[in-house]
N, C-alpha and C positions, 0 to 999 in steps of 0.2 A: 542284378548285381548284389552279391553281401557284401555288408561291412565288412571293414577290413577290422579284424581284430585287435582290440586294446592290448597295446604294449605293455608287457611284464614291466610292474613298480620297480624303480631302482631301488636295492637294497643298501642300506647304510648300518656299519656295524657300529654302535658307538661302546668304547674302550676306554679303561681310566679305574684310576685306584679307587678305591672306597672312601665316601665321603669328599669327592673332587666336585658332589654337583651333576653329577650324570642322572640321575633319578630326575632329580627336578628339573634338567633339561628336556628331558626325554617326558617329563609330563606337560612341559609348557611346549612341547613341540606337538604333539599330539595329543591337546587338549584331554588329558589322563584319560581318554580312549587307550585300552592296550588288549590285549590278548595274550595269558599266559598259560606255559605249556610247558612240555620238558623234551629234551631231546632225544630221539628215537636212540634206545638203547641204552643210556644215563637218565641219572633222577637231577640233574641238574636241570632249574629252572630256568625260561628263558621267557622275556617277554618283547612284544613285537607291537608295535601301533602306526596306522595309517597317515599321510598327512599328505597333502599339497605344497612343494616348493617350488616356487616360479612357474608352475601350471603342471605341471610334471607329479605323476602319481609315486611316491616314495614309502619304503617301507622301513621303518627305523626298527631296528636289534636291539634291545639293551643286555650287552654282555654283561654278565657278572664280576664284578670289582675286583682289580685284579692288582698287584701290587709289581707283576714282574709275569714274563710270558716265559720264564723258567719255570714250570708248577710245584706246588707242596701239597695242594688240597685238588680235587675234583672240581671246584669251581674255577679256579687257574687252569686247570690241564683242557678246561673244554673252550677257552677263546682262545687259545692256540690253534687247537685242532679247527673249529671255528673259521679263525684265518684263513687257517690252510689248506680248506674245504676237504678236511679227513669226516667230517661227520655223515656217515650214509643217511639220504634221505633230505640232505638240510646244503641249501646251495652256498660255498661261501659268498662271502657281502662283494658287491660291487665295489665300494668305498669304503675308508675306514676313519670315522668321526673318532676324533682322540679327545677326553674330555683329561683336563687338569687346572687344578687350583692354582690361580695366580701366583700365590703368598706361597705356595713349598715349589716356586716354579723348575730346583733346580733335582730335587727328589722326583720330580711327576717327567723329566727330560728323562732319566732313565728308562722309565716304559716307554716315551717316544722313540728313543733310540730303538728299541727289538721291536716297534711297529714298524719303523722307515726299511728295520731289514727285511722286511716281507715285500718290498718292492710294489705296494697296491696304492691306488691313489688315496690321498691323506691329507686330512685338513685338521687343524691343531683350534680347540674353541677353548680361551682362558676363561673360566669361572672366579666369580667372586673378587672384580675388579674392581666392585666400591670398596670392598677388603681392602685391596692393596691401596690405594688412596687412604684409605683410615689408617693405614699404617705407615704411613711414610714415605713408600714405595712406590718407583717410578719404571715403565719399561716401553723398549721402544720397539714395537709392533712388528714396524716396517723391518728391522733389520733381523728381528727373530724371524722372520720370512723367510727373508734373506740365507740367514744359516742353516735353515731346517731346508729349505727348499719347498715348501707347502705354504698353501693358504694360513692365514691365523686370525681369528677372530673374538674379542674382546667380551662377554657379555654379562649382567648380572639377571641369572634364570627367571628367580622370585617375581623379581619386578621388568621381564621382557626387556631389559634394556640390551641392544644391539641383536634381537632377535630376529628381526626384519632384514638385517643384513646377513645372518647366519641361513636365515630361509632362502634368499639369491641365491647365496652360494651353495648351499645342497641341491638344489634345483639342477645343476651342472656340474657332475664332477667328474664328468670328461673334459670337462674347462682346467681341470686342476692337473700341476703339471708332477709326473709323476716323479716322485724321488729318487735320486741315483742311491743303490742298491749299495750300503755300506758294508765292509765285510765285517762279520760276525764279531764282538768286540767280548775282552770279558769283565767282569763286576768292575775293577778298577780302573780300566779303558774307559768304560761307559760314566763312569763316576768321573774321572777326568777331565773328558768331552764336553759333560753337564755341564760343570763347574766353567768350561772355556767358555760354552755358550753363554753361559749366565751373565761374565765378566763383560759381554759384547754387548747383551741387550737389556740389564737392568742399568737405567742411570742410578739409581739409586733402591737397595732391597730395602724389602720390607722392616720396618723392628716390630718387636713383640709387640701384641695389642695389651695395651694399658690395662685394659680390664680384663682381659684374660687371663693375663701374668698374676695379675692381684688373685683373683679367682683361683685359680691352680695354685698357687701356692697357698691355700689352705684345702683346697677339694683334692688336691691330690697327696698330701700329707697323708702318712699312715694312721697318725691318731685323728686326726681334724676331719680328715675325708670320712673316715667309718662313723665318725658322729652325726658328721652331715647329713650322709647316705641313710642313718636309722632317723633323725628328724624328718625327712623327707618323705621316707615311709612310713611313719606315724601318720603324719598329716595327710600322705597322702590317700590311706584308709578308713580315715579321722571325716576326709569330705566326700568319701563317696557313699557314708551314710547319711551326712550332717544333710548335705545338697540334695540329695535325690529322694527324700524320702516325701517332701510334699506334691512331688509329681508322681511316685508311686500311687500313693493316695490317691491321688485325682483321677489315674487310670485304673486302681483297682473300684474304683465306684463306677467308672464308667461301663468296664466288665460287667459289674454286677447288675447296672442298669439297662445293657443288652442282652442277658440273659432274660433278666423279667422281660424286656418287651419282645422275645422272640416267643415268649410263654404266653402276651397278650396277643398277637399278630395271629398266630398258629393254635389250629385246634389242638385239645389237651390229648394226647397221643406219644406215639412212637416219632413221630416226626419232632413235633417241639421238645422233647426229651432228648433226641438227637442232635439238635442247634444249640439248644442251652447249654445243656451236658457234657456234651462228647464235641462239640465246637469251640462254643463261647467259654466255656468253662474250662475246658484244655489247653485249648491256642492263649486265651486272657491271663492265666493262670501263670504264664509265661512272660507275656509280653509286658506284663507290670514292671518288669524287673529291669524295661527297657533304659531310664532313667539312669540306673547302676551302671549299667554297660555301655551309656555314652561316658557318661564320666570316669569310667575305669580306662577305656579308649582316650580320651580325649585328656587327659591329665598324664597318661606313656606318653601319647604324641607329642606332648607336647615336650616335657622332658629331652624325648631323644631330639625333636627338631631343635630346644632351643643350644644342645651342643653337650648337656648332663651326662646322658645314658652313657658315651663316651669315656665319661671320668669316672662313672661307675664300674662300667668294666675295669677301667684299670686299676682303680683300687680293690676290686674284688679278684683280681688275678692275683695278690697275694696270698688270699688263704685258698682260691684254686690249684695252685702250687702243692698245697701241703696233701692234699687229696689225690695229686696225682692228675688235676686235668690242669688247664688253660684258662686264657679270655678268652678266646675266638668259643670254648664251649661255654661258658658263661653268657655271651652273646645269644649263642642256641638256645639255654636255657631260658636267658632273658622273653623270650620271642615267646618260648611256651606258657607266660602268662597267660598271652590274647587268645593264644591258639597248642594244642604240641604238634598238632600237626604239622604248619610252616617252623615249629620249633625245632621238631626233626628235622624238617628239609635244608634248616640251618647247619644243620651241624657237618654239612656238606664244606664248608670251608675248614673245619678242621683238619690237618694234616696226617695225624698218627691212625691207620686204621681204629687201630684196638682206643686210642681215647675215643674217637668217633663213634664206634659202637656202646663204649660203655652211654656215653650223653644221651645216646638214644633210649637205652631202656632207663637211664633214669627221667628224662624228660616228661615221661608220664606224671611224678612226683608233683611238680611245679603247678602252680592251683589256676588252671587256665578260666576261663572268662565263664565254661559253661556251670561249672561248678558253682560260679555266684548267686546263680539263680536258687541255687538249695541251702547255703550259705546264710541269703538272706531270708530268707522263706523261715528259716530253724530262729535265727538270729533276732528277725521281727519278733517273732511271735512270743520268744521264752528268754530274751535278755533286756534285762529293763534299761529304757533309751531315757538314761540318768549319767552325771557324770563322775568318773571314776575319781579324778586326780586334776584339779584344775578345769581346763577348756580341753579335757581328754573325757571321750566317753566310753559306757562297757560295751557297747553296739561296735566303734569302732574298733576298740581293744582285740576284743575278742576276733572279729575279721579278720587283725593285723594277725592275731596270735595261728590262726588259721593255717594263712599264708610262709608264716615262719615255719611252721611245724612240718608243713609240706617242701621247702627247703633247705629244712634243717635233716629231714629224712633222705632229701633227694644227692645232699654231702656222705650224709653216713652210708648210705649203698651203694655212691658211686665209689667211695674209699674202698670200702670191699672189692668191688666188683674192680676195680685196677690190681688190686693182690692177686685176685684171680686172673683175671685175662692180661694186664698192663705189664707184665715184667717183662724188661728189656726194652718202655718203649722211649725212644728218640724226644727228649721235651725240645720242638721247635720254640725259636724265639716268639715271641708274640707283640707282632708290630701291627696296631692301629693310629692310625692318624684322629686327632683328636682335632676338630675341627672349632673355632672362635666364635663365642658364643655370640649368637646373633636371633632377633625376633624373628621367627619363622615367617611365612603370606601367611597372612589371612585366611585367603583364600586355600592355597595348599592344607593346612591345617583342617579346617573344614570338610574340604574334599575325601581327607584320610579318615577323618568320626565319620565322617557321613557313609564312606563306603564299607565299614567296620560293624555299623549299626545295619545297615541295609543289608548285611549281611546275615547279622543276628534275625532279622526279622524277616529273611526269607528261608532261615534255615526254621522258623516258630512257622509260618506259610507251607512247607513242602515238607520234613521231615515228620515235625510235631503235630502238624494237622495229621497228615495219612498214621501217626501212632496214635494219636486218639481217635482218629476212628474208629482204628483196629479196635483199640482198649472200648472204645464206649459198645461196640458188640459182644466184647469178650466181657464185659459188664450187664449187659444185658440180658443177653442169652446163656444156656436156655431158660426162658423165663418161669416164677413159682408161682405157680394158683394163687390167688389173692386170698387172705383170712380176710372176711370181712369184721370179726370180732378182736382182730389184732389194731393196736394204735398207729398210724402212719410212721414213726420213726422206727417202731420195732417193725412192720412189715419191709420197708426201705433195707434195714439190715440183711432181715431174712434172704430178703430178694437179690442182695448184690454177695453173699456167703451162696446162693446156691448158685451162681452165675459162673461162667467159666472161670472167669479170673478169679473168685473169689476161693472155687474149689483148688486153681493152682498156690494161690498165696494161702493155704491152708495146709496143701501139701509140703510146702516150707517152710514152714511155720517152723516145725521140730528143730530143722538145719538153724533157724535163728533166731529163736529163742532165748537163747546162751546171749546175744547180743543187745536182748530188751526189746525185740523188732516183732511185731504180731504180723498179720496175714498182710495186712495194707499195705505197710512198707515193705516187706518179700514182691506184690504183686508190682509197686514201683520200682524197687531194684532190678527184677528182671526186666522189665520197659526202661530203664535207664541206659541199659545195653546199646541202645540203639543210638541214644543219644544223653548226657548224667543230665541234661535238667527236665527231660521226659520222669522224674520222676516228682518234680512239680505237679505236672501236669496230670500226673496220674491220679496224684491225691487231691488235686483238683475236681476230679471229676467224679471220686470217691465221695467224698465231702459234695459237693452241689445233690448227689444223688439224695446224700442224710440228711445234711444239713441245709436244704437249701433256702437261699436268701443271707446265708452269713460267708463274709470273705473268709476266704482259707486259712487265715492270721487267727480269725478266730474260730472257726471250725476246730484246726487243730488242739488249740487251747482249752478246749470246754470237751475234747471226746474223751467220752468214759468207755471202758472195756464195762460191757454189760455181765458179764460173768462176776469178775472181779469188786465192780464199782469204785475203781482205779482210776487215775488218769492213765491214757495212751501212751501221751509224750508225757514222760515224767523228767526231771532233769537226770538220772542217768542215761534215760534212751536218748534225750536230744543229744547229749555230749556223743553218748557212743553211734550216734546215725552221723554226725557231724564226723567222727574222727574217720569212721568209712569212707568217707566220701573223700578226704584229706588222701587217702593213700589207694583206694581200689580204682584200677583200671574200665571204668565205665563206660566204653566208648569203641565200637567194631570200627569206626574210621580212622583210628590213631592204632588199631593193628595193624587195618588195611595200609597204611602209609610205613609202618615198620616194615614189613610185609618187602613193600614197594622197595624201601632205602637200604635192608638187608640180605635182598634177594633170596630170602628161604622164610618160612613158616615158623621154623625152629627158634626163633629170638622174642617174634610175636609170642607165640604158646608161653613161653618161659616169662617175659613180662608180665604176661595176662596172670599167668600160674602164682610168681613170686611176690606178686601186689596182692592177690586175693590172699595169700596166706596171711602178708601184711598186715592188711588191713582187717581179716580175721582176728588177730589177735590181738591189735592195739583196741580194736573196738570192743571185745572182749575183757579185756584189763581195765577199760574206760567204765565201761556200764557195772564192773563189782568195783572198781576204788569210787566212783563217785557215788553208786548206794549207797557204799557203807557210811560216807559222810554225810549221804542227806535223809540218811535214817535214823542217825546216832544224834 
């Protein structure tokens, strides 16, 4: 006899506006186990994770945040279709978990209402019902049952409370009785209806939270908020050098201390030349920076969980206006700090094709995470870590100015770039819920650094190891007869100029020249391609060859051009290597994902095309105004 085969997981779709608490239910429900993906034939994302309720194998959906099952944006138009099992290849859900915030309980009935009309079984789970307790608000469970016709369940996600009873009830939702099929209602009907429901099952609604009221009414002030918003970001680039810089240290010695001992373990060779060098030295060269990257990670996080990021956007919707986009693309934008790539995949909620496309090619602009690692590398080494103005330092100044300059570029292009493509286009309203400021878990908090960092450091594991390999061969080979009457650092030279890489970053030389950049930085630039902070690691491994025994900080600082008996990095070429890096498109995985979100080649190319020119020429302008003033 065979087993009889395990029964298909019940599907559960969970639905609900943005910022109702669905994320963090859907991670406390499966333990932030998830799996994400996109659905066959859309670049909408969709994430899906396993769980046990009531013994019963279950597969939770979490549909993209939706405000109304009427669509504007591609993220709307697909948990409709979703619902309606119109998606080829993708089964609609068994059941449909509705998530909604307690405190806007008669706003979040309107999306119930066009769930209940789909006729599927449906269970209603309140979020953030300690919320409504802190606010005054009373509601009675039982008789919202009642009028919906559906289960409803109470719970506060963060902290698992009424979890255990949410878990029962998905377990079963063939138990759930299914709702009589209301006929199709329109905005004001629905608006109505809310409002009745609400009048039945709140004994008493919520009032404003005390400290939110206070708070918004200077964070969202047009002058008070913008002031805010730039303290915030001071300080917030102010401590991601101040904080991280004594654990950089302590990793960049430990680098340095595994490179000598992979030189004492291993005979002196090809082989220990390849561990130290083209391993320790590329991969390390990188990972030092890890310090910056939890704190760049872990200081957003925490922002947007504690309810900010929110008021950000919408104060920064006003000068989005003037340019001709939105919040919801500010949002996008926002996102391409960490990454452009989920920044792109954001801008999936914007409504107007043509603004949606413009956010895309500017979102490369936005100075995402990888970029730090070259940032700080410039920034260590040739800005003195002294303070400017106060308890303001030039180390952080200069990051912050960085960061501006790549925002301030990524406004002036997308201005243009709506003159050209944007005329005629529909400005939708731009409705986000701004949710009550409250201390994130602990633990949730954690989870999102942690899985942000482990990210970074498998992208230094898998991309950046297999590029220095590549690069520690193309450095090595083919190899030069040894002078024995030459001194070890002018042979070391010799040997990495007649090396493959050395012959291509000589070949480009000419091309960059103009920009203050010798062969080293040409042979980095092109390895940046692959990924912008492979160009750490390139000079990492440049430097260990010449230089070895001294960290990269000061490697770069003491190279002399031996022709010249110049410095290398002089302060025009730091300024002008820094300002490239501000605007050029470094990265084949943020075409690949243009690529992916515009269905053609031709946006990518164009991107890639209009940032090199970019960045050609502000780098250019960089490296002859700052000679002239540090020659004069």
């Amino acid at each position: 006899m065979t087993a009889a085969a395990a029964p298909d997981p019940i599907r559960l779709g969970l639905v609900g506006s943005p910022n109702a608490g669905k994320t963090t239910l859907f991670n406390a429900l499966t333990g932030l186990r998830a799996r994400v993906g996109n659905y066959p034939g859309v670049t909408v994302e969709r994430r899906e994770g396993e769980a046990k309720f009531a013994g019963r194998s279950c597969r939770l959906i979490d549909l993209p945040g939706t405000y109304s099952l009427d669509p504007l944006s591609p993220d709307e138009a697909i948990v409709n279709q979703v619902l309606e099992g119109a998606v080829d290849g993708v089964a609609a859900p068994d059941a449909v978990v509705v998530v909604a915030d307690a405190c806007s309980l008669e706003r979040s009935l309107l999306l119930v209402a066009q769930v209940l009309n789909r006729g599927l079984p449906s269970c209603l789970v309140l979020t953030m019902m300690d919320e409504l307790a802190a606010r005054g608000g009373s509601l009675d469970r039982e008789r919202l049952e009642a009028a919906l016709g559906i289960p409803v369940v109470g719970v506060v996600g963060h902290r698992g409370v009424g979890l255990d009873t949410l878990r029962r009830l998905l377990g079963h939702p063939e138990q759930w009785s299914r709702p009589p099929v209301p006929p199709p209602l329109a905005i004001g009907e629905r608006a109505a209806w809310a409002d009745s429901v609400c009048s039945h099952v709140l004994h008493q609604r919520p009032g404003a939270h005390a400290l939110t009221e206070r708070l918004d009414r200077i964070l969202l002030h047009p002058v008070a908020g913008t002031l805010v918003f730039a303290v915030v970001m001071v300080t917030f680039f102010q401590l991601i050098f101040a904080w991280a810089t004594p654990l950089m240290d302590a990793i960049d010695a430990g680098v340095a201390h595994a490179g000598a001992a992979a030189r004492t373990w291993l005979p002196p060779g090809l082989a220990a030349d390849f561990v130290a060098d083209g391993l320790v030295a590329g991969v390390g060269g990188v990972v030092i920076f890890l310090p910056q990257i939890v704190l760049l990670f872990g200081l957003l996080y925490l922002l947007e969980d504690v309810g900010y990021m929110a008021r950000a956007a919408f104060v920064v919707d006003r000068a989005m206006g003037r340019i001709g986009l939105e919040g919801r693309a500010f949002v996008a934008l926002l996102s391409s700090y960490a990454c452009a790539i989920p920044g792109i995949m954001a801008t999936r909620t914007v409504p107007s094709p043509r603004q949606r496309l413009v956010t895309v090619l500017v979102a490369p602009l936005m100075t995402c995470s990888a970029r730090l690692p070259v940032y700080a590398l410039l920034i260590a080494a040739f800005v003195p870590a002294t303070n400017a103005w106060g308890p303001l330092g030039w180390q952080g100044l200069t990051l912050l100015g960085l960061y501006l300059a790549g925002a301030a570029a990524a406004a002036v292009v997308a201005a243009v770039l709506m003159r050209v493509f944007g005329r005629g286009v529909d400005q939708a309203p731009f409705t986000m819920e701004l949710p009550s400021y409250r201390i994130p878990s602990f633990r949730l908090w954690v989870g999102q650094v942690g899985g942000s960092a482990w990210a970074f450091l498998k992208r230094a594991g898998t991309i950046i190891l297999l590029v220095s390999m590549v690069l520690w061969m193309l450095l090595t080979f083919p190899r030069l007869a040894p002078d024995p009457a030459a001194n070890p650092t002018d042979a070391a030279r010799a040997a990495l100029e007649h090396s493959a890489a050395g012959r291509l970053g000589h070949a480009l030389e000419p091309l960059i020249a103009p920009l203050g950049f010798d062969w080293k930085i040409g042979v980095g630039l092109v390895a940046s391609l692959a990924a912008r902070e492979v160009i750490v690691a390139t000079l990492a491994q440049v430097y260990a060859v010449e230089d070895e025994g001294a960290s990269l900080r000061e490697a770069v600082r003491r190279d002399v051009n031996p022709r010249t008996g110049q410095p290398v990095f002089t302060p025009a070429t730091v300024a002008s290597l820094l300002v490239f890096f501000v605007f050029a498109l470094q990265c084949m995985s943020t075409l690949a994902i243009m690529r992916r979100e515009t269905n053609s080649w031709r946006w990518p190319a164009f991107a890639f095309s209009y940032l090199l020119v970019l960045a050609y020429g502000a780098s250019f302008v960089t490296y002859r105004v700052v000679g002239a003033f540090t020659s004069s």
